[in-house]
C-alpha positions as CSV (number, residue, x, y, z in Angstrom):
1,X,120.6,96.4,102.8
2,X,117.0,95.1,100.9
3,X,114.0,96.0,101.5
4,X,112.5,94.2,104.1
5,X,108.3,93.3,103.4
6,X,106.2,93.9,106.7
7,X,104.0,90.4,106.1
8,X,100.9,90.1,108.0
9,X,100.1,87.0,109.7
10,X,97.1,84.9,108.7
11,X,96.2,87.6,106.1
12,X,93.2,87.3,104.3
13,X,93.0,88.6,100.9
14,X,91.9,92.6,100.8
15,X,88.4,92.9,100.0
16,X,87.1,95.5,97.6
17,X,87.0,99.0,98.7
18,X,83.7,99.5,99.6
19,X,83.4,103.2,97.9
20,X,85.2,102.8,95.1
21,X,87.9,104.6,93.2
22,X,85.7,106.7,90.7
23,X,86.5,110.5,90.1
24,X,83.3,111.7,91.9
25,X,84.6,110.0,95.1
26,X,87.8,111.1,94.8
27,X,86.1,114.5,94.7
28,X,84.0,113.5,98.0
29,X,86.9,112.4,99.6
30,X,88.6,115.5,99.0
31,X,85.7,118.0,100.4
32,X,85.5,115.5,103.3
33,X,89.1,115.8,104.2
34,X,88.4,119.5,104.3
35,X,85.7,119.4,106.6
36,X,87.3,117.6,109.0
37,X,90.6,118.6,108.4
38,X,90.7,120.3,112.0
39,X,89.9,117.3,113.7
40,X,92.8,115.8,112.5
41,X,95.2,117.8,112.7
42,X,94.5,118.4,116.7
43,X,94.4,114.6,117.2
44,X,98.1,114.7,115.2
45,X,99.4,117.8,117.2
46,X,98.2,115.8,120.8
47,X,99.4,112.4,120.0
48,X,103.1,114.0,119.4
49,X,103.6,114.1,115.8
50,X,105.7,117.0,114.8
51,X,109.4,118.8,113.5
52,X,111.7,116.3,111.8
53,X,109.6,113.1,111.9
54,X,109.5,110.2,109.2
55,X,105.7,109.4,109.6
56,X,104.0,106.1,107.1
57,X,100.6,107.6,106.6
58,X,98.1,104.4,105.9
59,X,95.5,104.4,103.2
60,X,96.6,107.7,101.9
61,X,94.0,107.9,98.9
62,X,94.8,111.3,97.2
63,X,96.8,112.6,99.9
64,X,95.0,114.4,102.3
65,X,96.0,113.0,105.6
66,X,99.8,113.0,103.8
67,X,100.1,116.7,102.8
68,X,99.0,117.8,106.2
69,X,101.2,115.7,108.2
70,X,104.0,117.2,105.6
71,X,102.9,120.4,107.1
72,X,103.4,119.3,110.7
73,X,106.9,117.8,110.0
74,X,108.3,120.2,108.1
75,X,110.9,120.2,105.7
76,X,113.6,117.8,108.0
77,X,110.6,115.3,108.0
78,X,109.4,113.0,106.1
79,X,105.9,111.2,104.8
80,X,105.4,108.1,102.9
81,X,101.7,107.7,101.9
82,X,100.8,103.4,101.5
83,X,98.1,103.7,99.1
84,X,97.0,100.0,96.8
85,X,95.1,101.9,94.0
86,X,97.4,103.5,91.1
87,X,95.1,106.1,90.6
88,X,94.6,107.8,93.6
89,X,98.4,107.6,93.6
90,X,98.2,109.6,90.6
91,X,96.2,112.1,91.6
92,X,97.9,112.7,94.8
93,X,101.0,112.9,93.5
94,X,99.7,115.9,91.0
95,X,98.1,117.8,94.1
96,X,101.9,117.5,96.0
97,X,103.0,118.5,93.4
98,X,101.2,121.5,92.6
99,X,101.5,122.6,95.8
100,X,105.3,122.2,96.2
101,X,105.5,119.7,99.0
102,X,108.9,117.9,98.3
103,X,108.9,115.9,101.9
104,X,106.1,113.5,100.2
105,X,106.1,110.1,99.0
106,X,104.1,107.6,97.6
107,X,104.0,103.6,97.6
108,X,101.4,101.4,95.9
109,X,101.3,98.6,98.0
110,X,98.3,96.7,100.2
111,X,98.1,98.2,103.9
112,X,99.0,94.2,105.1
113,X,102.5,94.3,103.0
114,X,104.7,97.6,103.4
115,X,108.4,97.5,101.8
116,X,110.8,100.1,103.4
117,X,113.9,99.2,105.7
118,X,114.0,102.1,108.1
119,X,111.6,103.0,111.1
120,X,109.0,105.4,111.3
121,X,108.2,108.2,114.2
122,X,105.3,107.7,113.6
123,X,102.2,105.6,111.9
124,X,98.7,107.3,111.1
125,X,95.5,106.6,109.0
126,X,92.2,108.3,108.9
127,X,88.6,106.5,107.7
128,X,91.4,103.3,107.0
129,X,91.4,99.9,109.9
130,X,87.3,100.2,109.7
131,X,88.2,98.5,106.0
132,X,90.7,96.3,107.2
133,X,90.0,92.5,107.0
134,X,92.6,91.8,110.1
135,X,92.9,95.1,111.7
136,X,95.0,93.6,114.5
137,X,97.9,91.9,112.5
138,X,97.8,95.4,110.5
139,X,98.5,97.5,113.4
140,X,100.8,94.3,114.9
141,X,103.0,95.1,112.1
142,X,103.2,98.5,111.6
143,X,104.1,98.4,115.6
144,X,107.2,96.7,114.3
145,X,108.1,99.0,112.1
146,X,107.8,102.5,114.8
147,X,111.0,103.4,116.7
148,X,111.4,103.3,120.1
149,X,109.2,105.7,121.6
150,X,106.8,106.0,117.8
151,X,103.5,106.6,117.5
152,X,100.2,105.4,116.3
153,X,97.4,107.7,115.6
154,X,94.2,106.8,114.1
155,X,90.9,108.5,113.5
156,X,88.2,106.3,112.8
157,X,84.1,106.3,112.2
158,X,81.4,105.8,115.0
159,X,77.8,104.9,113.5
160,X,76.3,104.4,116.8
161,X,76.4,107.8,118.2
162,X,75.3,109.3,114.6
163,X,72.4,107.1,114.5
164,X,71.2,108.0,117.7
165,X,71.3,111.6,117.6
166,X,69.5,111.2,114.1
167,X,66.5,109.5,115.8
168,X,63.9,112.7,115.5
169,X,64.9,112.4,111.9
170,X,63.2,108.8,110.2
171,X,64.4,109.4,106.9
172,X,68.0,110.4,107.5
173,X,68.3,107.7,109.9
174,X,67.2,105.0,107.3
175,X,69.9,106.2,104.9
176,X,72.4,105.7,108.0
177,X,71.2,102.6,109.2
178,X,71.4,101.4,105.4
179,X,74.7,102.6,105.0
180,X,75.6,100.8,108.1
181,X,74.6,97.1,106.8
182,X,76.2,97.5,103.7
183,X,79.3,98.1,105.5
184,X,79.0,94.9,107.6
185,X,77.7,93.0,104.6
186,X,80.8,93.9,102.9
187,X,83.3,92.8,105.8
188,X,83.3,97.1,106.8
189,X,83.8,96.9,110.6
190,X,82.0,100.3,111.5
191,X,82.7,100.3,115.2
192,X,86.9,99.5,115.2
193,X,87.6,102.8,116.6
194,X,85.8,101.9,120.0
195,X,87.6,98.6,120.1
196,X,90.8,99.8,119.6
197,X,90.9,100.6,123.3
198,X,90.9,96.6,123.4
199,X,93.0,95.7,120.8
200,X,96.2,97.7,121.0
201,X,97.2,96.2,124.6
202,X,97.4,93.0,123.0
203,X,100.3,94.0,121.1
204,X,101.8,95.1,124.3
205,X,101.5,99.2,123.9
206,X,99.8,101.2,126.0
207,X,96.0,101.6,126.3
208,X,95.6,104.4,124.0
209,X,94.4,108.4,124.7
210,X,90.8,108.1,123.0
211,X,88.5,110.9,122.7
212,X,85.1,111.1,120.5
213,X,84.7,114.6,118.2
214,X,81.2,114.9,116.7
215,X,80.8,118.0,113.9
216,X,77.4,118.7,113.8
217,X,76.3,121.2,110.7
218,X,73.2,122.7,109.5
219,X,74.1,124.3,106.3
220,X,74.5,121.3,104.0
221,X,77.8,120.0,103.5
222,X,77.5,117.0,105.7
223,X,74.6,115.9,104.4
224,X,75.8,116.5,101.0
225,X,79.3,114.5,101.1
226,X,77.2,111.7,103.0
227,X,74.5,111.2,100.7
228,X,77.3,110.9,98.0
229,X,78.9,108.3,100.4
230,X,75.8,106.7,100.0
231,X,75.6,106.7,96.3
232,X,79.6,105.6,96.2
233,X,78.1,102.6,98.3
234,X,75.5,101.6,96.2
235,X,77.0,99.2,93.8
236,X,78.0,96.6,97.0
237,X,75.2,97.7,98.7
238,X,73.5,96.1,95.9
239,X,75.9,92.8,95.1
240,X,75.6,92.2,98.7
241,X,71.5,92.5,98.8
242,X,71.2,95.5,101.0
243,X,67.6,95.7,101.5
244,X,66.9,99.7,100.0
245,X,63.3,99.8,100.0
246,X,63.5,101.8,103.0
247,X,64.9,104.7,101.6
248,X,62.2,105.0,98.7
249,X,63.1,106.4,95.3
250,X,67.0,107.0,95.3
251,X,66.4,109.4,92.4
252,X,64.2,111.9,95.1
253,X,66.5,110.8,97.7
254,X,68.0,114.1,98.3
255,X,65.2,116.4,98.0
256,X,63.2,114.1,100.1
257,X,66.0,114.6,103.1
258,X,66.5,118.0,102.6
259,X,62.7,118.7,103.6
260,X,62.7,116.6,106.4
261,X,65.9,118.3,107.7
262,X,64.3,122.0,107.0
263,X,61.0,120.8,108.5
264,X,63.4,120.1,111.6
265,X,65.3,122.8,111.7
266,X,68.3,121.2,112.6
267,X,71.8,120.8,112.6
268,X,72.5,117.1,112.0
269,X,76.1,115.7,112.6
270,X,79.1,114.2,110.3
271,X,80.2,110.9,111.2
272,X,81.6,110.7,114.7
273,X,85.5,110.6,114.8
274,X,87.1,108.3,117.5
275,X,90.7,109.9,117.6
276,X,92.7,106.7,119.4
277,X,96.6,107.3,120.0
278,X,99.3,105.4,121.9
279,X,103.1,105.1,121.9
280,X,105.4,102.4,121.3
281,X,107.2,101.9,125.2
282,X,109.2,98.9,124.5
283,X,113.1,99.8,124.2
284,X,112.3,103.3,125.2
């Protein structure tokens, strides 16, 4: 039997990733996915996803989400990371490697167009539909693709709540509330986890399980991989005429935020994660 290609309707042609494919944000990416690493795994362990299932991770960069899901399927299961740029292919296939996983895979292909005949248990992506040009026909498809009874897990960014609990902090919340236009400038939707709640009923699965985990850290590392964010962003932030006055001299950037934090003596959080998961009823 061929391949059959998942196409999406009405697709729009994938815009740039916003953050780039460079070594030094392959490197943030990677101390990210190890702060947060807990997060995900609960969200993966509560939606269902476990021994012996054949799970399409979405977006899989250099492999983080992949590997652990190998973890939680074990050695009957499977995971086929989608991934569009050939180097973070590259890369994670040298970390699976080097750690031994055998039950991971990789595919260089767009998120709207995945080739594989057989079903999946299971469809998960973290920090992924936020950069999605049509989010809905996306998850429309991959719907297609679960078996009866499958599941869709996603953990996905919150600004809002961030922003908010940053507002004793001027500074740090100019650098967010830059960051968050030159998401939107760039097409970024920073707020499609909260509408998820919305959107997955129109493909006729259940409203989803949603809960909100904020990490909140006071000894440097989340405002250290978020600053580098910010400097990952910079080049659109720039073609798309991000105003950056506010943030003053981005050569003094970090010392300047470091003091305010100290001054504050504060913990300061990590982008909130909206963990959204549902389950595919029909034919069940």
């Amino acid at each position: 039997m061929a391949a059959m290609t998942v196409n999406v309707e009405d697709k729009k042609q994938p815009s740039e990733y916003l953050l780039g494919y460079t070594d030094a944000e392959h490197d943030r990416l990677i101390r990210q996915a190890t702060l947060i690493a807990p997060f995900t795994e609960r969200l993966f362990r509560e939606a269902g996803i476990g021994q012996g299932q054949r799970v399409l991770d979405l977006g899989s960069g250099v492999g983080d989400v992949s590997m652990m899901v190998s973890r939680l399927v074990g050695p009957s299961g499977e995971v086929v990371g989608v991934e569009r740029d050939a180097n973070s292919i590259g890369k994670a296939k040298l970390r699976v490697s080097a750690m031994g996983i055998r039950n991971v895979s990789f595919v260089q292909a767009d998120v709207s167009e995945i080739a594989d005949e057989r079903p999946f248990d299971a469809c998960v992506g973290r920090f992924i539909l936020h950069f999605v040009p049509e989010p809905l026909s996306v998850l429309r498809s991959l719907a297609r693709r679960l078996r009866p009874g499958g599941i869709l897990a996603f953990q996905e960014p919150s600004f809002i709540p961030m922003i908010a609990l940053c507002s004793d902090l001027p500074l740090w919340s100019r650098v967010l509330r830059t960051a968050r236009e030159s998401g939107v400038r760039c097409g970024v939707n920073p707020e499609i986890g909260l509408e998820l709640y919305r959107l997955l009923p129109q493909l006729g699965l259940p409203a989803p399980k949603m809960h909100i985990d904020v990490l909140l850290n006071g000894d440097g590392r989340v405002r250290e991989i978020m600053l580098d964010a910010f400097r990952s962003l910079l080049p659109q932030a720039k073609r798309h005429k991000v105003p950056l006055e506010e943030v003053g001299d981005l050569n003094t950037l970090a010392e300047r935020v470091d003091a305010e934090i100290a001054a504050a003596n504060t913990a300061i959080p990590f982008l909130p994660l909206v963990n959204v998961w549902t389950r595919n009823l029909k034919n069940s």
